[in-house]
N, CA, C and O atoms as a Tripos MOL2 file, in Angstrom:
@<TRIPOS>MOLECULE
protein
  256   255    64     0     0
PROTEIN
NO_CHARGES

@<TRIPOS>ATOM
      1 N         130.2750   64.7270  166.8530 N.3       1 UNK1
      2 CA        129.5430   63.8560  165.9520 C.3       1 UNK1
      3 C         129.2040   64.6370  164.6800 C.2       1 UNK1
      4 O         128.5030   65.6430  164.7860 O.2       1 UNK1
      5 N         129.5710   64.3130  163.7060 N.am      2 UNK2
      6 CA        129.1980   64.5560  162.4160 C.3       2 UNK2
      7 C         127.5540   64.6130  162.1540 C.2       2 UNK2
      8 O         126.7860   63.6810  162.3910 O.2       2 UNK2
      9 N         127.2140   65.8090  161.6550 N.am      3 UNK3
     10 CA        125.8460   65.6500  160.9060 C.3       3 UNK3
     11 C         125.3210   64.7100  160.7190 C.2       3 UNK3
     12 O         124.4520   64.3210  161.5010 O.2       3 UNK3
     13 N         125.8910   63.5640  158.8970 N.am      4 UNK4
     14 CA        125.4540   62.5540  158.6620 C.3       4 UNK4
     15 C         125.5220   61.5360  159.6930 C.2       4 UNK4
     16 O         124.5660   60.7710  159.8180 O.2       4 UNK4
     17 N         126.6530   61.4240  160.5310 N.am      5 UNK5
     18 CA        126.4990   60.2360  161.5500 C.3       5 UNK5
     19 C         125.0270   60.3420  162.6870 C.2       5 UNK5
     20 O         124.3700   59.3890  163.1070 O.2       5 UNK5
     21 N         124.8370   61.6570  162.9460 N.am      6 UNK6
     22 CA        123.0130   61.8760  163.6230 C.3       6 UNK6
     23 C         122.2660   61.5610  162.9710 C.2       6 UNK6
     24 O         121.4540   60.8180  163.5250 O.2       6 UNK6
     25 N         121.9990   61.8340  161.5230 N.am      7 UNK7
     26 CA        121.1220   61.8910  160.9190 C.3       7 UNK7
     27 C         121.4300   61.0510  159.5900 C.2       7 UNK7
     28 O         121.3660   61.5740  158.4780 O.2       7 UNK7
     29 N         121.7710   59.7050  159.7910 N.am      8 UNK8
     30 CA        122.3890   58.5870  158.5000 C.3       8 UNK8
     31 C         121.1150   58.5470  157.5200 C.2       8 UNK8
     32 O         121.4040   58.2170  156.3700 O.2       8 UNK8
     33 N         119.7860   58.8170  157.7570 N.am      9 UNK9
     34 CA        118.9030   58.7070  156.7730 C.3       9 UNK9
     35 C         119.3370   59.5930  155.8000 C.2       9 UNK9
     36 O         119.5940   59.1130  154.6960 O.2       9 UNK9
     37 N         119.4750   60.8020  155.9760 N.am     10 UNK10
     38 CA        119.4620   61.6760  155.2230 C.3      10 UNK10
     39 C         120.0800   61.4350  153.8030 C.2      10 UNK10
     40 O         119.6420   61.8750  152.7400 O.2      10 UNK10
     41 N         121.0730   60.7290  153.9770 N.am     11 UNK11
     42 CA        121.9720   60.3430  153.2210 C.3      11 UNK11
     43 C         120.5930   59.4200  151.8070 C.2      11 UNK11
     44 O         120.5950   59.3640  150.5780 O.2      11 UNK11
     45 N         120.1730   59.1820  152.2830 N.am     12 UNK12
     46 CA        119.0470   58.3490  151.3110 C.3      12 UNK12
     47 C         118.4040   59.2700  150.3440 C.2      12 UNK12
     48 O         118.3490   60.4460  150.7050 O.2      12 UNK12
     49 N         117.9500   58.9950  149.2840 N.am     13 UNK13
     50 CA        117.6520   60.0240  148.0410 C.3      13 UNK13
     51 C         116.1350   60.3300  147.9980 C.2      13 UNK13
     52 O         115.5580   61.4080  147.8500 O.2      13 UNK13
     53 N         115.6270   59.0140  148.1780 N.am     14 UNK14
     54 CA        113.9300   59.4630  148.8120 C.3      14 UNK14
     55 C         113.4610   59.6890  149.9460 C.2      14 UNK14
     56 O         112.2670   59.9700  150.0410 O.2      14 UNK14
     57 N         114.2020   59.6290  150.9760 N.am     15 UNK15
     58 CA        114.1820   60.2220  151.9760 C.3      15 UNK15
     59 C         114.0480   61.5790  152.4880 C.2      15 UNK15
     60 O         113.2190   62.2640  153.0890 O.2      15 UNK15
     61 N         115.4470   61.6950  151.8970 N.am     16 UNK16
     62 CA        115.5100   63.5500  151.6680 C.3      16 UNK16
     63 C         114.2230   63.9780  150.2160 C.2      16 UNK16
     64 O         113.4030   64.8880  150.3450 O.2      16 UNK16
     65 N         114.2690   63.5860  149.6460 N.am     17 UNK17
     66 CA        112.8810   63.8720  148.7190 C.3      17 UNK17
     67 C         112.0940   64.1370  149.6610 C.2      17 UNK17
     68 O         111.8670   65.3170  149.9290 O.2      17 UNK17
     69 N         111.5010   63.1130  150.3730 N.am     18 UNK18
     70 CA        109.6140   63.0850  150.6780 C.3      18 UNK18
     71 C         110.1960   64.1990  151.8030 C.2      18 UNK18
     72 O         109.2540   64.9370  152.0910 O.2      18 UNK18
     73 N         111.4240   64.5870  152.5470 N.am     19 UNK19
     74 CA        110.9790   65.7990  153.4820 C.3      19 UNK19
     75 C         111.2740   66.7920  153.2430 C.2      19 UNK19
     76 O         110.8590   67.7600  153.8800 O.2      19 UNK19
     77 N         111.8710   66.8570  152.5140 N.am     20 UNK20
     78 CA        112.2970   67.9870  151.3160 C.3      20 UNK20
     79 C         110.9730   68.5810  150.4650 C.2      20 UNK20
     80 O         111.1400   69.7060  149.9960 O.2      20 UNK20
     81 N         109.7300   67.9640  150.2300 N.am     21 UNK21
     82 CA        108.7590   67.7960  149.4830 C.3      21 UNK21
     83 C         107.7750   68.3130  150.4330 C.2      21 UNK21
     84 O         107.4390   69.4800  150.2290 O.2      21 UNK21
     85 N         107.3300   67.8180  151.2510 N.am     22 UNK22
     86 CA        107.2880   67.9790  152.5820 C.3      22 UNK22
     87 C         107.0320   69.0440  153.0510 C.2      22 UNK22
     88 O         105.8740   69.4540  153.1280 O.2      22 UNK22
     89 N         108.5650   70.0340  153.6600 N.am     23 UNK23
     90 CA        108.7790   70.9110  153.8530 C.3      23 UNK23
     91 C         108.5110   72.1510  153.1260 C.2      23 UNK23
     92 O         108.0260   73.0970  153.7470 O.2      23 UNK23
     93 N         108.7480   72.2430  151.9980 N.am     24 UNK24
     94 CA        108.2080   73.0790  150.7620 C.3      24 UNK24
     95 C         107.0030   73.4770  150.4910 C.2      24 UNK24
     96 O         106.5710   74.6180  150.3300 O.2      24 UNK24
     97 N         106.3470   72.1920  150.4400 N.am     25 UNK25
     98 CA        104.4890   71.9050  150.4170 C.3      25 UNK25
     99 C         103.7550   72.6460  151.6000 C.2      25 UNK25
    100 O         102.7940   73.4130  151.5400 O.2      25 UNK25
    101 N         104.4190   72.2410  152.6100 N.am     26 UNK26
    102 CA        103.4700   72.5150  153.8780 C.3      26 UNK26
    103 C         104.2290   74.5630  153.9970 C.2      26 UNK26
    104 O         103.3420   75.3350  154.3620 O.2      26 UNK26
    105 N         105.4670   75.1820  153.7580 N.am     27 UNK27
    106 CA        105.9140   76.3120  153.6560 C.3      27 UNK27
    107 C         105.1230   77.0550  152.7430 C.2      27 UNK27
    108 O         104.7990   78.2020  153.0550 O.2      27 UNK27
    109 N         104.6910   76.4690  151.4420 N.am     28 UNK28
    110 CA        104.2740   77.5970  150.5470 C.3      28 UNK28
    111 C         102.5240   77.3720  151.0730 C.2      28 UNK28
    112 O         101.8570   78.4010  150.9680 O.2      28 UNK28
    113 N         101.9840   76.4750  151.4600 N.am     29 UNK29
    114 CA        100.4550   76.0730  152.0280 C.3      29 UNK29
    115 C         100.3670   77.7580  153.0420 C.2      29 UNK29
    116 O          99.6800   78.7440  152.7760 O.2      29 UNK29
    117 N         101.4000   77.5380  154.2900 N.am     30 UNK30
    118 CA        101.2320   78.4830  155.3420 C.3      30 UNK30
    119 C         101.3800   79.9810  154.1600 C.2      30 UNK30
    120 O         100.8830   80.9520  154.7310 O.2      30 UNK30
    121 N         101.7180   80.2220  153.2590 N.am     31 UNK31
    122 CA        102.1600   81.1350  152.3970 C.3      31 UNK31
    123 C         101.1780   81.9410  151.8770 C.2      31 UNK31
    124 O         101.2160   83.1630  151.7380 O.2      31 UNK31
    125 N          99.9450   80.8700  151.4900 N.am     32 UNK32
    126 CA         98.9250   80.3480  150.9300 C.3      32 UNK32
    127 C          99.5060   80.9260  149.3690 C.2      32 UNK32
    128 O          99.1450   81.8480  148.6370 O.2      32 UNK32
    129 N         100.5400   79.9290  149.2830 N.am     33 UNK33
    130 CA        100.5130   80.2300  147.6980 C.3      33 UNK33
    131 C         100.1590   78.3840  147.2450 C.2      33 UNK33
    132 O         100.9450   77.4420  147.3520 O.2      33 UNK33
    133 N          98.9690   78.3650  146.8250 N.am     34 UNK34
    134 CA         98.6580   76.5930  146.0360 C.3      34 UNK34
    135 C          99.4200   76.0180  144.9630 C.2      34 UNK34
    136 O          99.3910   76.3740  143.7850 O.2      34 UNK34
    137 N         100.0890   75.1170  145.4590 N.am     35 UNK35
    138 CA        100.8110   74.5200  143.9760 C.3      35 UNK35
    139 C         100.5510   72.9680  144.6110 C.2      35 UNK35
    140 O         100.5810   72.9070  145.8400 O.2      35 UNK35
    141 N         100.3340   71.8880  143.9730 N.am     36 UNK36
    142 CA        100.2700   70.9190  143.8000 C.3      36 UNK36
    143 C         101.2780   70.1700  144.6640 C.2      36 UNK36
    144 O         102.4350   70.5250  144.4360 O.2      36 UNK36
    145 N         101.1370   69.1730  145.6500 N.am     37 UNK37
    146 CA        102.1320   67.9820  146.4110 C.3      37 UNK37
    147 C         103.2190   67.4200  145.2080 C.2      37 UNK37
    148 O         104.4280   67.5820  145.0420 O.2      37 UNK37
    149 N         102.3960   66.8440  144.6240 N.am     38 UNK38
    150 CA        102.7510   65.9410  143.1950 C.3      38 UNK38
    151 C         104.1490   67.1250  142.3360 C.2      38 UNK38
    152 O         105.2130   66.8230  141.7960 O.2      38 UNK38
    153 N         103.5750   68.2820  142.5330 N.am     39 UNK39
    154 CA        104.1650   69.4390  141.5530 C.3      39 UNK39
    155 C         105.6500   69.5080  142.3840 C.2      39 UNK39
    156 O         106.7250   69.0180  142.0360 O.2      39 UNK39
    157 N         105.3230   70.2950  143.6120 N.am     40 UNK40
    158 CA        106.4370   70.0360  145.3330 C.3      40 UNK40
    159 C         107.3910   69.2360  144.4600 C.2      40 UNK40
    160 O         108.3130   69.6080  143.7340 O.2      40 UNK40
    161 N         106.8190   67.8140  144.7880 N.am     41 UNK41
    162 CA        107.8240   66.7750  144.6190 C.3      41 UNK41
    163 C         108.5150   66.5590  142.9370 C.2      41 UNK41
    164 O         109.7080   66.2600  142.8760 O.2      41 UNK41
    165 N         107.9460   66.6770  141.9950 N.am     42 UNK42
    166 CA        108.9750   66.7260  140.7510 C.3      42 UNK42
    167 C         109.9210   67.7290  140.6170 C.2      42 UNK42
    168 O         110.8630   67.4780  139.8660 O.2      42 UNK42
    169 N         109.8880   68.9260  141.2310 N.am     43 UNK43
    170 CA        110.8480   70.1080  141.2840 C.3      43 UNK43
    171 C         112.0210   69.8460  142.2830 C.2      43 UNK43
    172 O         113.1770   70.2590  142.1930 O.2      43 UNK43
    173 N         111.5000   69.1160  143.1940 N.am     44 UNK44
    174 CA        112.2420   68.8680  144.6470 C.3      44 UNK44
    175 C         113.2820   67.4830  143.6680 C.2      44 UNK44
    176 O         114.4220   67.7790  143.3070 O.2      44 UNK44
    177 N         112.9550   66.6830  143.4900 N.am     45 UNK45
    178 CA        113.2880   65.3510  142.5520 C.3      45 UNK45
    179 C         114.3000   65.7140  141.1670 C.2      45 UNK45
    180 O         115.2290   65.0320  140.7340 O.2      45 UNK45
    181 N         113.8750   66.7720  140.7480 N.am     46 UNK46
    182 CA        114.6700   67.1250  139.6330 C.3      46 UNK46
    183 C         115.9710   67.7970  139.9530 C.2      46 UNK46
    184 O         117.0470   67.4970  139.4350 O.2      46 UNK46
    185 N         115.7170   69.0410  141.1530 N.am     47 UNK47
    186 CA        116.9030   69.2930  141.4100 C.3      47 UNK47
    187 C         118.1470   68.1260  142.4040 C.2      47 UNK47
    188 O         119.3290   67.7840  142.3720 O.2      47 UNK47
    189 N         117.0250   67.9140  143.1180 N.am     48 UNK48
    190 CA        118.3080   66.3940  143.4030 C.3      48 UNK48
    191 C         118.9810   66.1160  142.4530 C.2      48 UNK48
    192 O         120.1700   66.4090  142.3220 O.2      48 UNK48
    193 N         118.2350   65.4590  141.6010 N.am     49 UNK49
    194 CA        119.3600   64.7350  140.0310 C.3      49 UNK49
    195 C         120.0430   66.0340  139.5520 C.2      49 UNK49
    196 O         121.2360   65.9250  139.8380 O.2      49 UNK49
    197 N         119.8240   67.1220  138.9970 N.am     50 UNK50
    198 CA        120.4650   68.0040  139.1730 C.3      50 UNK50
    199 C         122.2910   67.9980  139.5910 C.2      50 UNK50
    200 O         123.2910   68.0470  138.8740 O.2      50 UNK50
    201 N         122.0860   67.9050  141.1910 N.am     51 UNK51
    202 CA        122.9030   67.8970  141.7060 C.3      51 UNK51
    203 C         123.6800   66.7490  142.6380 C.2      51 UNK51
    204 O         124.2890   66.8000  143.7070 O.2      51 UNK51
    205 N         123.2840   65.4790  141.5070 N.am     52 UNK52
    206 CA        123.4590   64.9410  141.4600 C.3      52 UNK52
    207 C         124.7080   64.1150  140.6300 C.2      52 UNK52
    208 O         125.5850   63.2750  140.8300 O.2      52 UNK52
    209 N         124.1270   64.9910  139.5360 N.am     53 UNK53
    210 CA        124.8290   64.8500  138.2140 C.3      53 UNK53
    211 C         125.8130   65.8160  138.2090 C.2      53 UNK53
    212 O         126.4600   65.8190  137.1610 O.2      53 UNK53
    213 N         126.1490   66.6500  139.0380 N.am     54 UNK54
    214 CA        126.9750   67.6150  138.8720 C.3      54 UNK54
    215 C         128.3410   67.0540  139.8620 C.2      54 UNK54
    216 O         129.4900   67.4880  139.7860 O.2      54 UNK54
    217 N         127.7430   65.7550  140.9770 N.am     55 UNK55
    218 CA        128.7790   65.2630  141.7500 C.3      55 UNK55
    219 C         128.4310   65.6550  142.9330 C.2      55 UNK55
    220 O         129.1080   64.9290  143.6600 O.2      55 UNK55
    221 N         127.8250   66.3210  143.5880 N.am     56 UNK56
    222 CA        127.6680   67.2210  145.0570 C.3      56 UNK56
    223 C         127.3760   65.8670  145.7400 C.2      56 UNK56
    224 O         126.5010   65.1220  145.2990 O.2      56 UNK56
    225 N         127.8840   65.6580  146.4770 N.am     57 UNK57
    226 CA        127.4180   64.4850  147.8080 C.3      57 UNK57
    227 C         126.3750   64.3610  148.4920 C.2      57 UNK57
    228 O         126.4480   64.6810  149.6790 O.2      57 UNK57
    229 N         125.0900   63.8560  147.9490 N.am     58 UNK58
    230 CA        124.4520   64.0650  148.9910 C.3      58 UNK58
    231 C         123.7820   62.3090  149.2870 C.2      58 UNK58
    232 O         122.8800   62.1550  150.1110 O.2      58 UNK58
    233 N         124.3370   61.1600  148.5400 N.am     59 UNK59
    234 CA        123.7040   59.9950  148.7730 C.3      59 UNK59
    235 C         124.7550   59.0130  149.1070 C.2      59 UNK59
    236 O         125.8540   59.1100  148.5620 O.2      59 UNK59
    237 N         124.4590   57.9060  150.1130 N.am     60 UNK60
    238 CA        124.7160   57.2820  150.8240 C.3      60 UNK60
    239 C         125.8190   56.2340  149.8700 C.2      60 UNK60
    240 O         126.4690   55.4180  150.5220 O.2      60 UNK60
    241 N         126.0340   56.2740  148.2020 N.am     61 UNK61
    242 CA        127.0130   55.6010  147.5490 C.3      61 UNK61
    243 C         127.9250   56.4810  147.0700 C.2      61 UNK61
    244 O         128.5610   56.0620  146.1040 O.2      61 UNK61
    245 N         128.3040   58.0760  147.6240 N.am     62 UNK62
    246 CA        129.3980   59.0140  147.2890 C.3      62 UNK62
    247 C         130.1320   58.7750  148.7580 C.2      62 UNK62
    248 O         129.5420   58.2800  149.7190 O.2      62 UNK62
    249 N         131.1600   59.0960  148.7700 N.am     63 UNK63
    250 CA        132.2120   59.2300  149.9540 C.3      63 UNK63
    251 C         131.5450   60.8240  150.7000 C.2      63 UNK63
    252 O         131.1670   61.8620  150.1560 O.2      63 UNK63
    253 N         131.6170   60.4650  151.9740 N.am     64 UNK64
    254 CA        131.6070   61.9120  152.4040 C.3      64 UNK64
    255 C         133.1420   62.1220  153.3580 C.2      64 UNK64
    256 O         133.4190   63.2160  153.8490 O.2      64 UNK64
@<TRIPOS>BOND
     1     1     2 1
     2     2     3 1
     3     3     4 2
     4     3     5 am
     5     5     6 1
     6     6     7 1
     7     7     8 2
     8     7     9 am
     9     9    10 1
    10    10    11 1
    11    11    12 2
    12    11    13 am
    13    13    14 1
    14    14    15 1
    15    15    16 2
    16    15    17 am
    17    17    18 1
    18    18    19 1
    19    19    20 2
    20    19    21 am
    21    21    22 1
    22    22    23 1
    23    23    24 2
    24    23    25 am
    25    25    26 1
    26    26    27 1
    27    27    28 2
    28    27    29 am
    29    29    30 1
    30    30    31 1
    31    31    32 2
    32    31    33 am
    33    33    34 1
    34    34    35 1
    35    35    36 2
    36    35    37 am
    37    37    38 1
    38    38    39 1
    39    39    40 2
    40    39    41 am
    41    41    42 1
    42    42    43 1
    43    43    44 2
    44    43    45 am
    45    45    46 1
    46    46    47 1
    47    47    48 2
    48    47    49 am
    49    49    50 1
    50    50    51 1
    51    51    52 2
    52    51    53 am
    53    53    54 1
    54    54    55 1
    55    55    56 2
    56    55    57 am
    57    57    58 1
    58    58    59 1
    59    59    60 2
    60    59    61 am
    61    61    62 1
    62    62    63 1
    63    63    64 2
    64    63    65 am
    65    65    66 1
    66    66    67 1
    67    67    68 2
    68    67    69 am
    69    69    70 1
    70    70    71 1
    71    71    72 2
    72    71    73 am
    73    73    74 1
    74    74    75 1
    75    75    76 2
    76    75    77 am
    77    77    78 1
    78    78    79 1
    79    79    80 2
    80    79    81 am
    81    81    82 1
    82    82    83 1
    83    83    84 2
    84    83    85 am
    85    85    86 1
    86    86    87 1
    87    87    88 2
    88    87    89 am
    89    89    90 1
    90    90    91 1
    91    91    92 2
    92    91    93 am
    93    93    94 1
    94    94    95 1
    95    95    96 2
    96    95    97 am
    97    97    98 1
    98    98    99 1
    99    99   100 2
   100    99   101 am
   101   101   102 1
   102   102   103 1
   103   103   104 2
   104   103   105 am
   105   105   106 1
   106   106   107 1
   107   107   108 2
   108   107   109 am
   109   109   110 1
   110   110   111 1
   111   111   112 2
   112   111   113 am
   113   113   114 1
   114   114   115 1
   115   115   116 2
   116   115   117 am
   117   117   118 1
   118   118   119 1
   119   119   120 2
   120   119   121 am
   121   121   122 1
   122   122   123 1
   123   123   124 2
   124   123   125 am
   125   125   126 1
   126   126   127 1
   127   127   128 2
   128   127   129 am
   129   129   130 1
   130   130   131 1
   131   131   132 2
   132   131   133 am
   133   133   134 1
   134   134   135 1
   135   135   136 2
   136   135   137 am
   137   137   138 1
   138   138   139 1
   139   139   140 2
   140   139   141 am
   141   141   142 1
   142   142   143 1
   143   143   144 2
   144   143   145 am
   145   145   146 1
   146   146   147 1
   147   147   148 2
   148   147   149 am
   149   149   150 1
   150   150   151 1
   151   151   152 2
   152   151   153 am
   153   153   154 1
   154   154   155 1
   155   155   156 2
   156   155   157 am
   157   157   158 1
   158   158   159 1
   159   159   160 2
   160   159   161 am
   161   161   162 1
   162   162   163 1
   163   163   164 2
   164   163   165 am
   165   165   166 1
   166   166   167 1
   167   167   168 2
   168   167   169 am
   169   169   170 1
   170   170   171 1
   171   171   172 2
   172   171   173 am
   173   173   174 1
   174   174   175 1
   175   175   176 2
   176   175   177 am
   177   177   178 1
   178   178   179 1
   179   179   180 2
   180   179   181 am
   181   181   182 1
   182   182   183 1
   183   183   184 2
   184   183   185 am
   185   185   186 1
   186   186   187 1
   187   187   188 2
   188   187   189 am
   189   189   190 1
   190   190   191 1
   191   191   192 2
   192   191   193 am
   193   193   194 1
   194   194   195 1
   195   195   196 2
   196   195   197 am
   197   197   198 1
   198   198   199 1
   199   199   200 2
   200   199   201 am
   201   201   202 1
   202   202   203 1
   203   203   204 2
   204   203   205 am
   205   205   206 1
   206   206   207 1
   207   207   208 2
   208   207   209 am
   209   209   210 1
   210   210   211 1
   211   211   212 2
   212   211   213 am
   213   213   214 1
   214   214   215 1
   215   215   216 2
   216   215   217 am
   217   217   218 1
   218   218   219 1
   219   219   220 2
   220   219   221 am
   221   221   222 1
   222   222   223 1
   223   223   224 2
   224   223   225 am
   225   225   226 1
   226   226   227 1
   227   227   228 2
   228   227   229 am
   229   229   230 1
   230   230   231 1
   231   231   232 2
   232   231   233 am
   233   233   234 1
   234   234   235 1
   235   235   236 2
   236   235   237 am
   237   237   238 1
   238   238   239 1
   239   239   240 2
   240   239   241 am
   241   241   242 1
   242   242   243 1
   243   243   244 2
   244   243   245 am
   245   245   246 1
   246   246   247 1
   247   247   248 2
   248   247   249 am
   249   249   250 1
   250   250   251 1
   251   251   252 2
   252   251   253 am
   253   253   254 1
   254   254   255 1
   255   255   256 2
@<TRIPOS>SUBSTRUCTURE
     1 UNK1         2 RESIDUE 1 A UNK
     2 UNK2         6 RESIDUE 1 A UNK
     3 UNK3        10 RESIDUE 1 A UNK
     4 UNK4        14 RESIDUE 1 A UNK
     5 UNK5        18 RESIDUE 1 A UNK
     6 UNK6        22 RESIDUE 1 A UNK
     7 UNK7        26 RESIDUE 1 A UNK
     8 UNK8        30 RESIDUE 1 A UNK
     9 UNK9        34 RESIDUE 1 A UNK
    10 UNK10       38 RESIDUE 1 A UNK
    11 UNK11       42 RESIDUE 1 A UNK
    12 UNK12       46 RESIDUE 1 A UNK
    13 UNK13       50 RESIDUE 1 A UNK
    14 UNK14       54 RESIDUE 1 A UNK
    15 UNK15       58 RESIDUE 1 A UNK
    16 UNK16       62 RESIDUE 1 A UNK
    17 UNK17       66 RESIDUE 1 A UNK
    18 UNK18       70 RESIDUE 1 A UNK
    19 UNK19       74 RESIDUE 1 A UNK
    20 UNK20       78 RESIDUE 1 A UNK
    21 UNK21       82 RESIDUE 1 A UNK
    22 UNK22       86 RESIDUE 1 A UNK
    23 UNK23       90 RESIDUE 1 A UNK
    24 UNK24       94 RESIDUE 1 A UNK
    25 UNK25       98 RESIDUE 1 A UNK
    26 UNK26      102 RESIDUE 1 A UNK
    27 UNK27      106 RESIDUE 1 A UNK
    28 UNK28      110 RESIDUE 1 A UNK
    29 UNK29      114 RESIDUE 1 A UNK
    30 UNK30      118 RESIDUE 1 A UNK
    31 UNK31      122 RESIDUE 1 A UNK
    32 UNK32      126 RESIDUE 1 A UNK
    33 UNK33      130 RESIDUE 1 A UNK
    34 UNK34      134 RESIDUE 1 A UNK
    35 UNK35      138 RESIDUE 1 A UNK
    36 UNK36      142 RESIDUE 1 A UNK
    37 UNK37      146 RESIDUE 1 A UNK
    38 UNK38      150 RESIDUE 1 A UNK
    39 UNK39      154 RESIDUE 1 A UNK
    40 UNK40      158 RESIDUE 1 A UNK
    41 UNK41      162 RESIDUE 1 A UNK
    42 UNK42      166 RESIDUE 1 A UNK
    43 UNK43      170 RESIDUE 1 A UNK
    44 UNK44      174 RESIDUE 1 A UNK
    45 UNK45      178 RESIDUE 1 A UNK
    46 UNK46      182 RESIDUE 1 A UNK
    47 UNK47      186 RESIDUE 1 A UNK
    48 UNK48      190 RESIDUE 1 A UNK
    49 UNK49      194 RESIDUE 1 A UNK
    50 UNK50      198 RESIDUE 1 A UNK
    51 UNK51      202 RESIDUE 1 A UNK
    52 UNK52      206 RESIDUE 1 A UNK
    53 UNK53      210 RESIDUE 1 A UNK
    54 UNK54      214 RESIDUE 1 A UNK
    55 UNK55      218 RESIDUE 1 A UNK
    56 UNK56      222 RESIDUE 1 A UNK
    57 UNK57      226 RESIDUE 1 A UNK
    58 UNK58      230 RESIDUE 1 A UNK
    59 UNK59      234 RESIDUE 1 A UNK
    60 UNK60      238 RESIDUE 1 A UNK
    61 UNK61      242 RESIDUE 1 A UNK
    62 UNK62      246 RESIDUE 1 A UNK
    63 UNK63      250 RESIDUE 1 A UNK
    64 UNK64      254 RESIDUE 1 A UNK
């Protein structure tokens, strides 16, 4: 079984955001380095489009 076929959410762009956001937030918290949820998520959001725009596959209207 393919990755995306376990895990078909992933394929979704806010999906992978909010745990992507998520994950980061709650990593640098245990770190105790403070940066902002809100902050997390525009960095997390930007590089998506990012690599987005560059073509990399990561949403559910590219071919995988």
């Amino acid at each position: 079984m393919k990755f995306y076929e376990k895990f078909p959410q992933l394929k979704e762009k806010d999906f992978l955001a909010q745990i992507l956001t998520n994950t980061v937030f709650s990593t640098m918290a245990l770190e105790n380095q403070h940066v902002s949820e809100l902050k997390v998520h525009e960095i997390v959001l930007s590089l998506l489009n990012e690599q987005e725009l560059k073509g990399n596959q990561f949403f559910s209207n590219q071919m995988i």
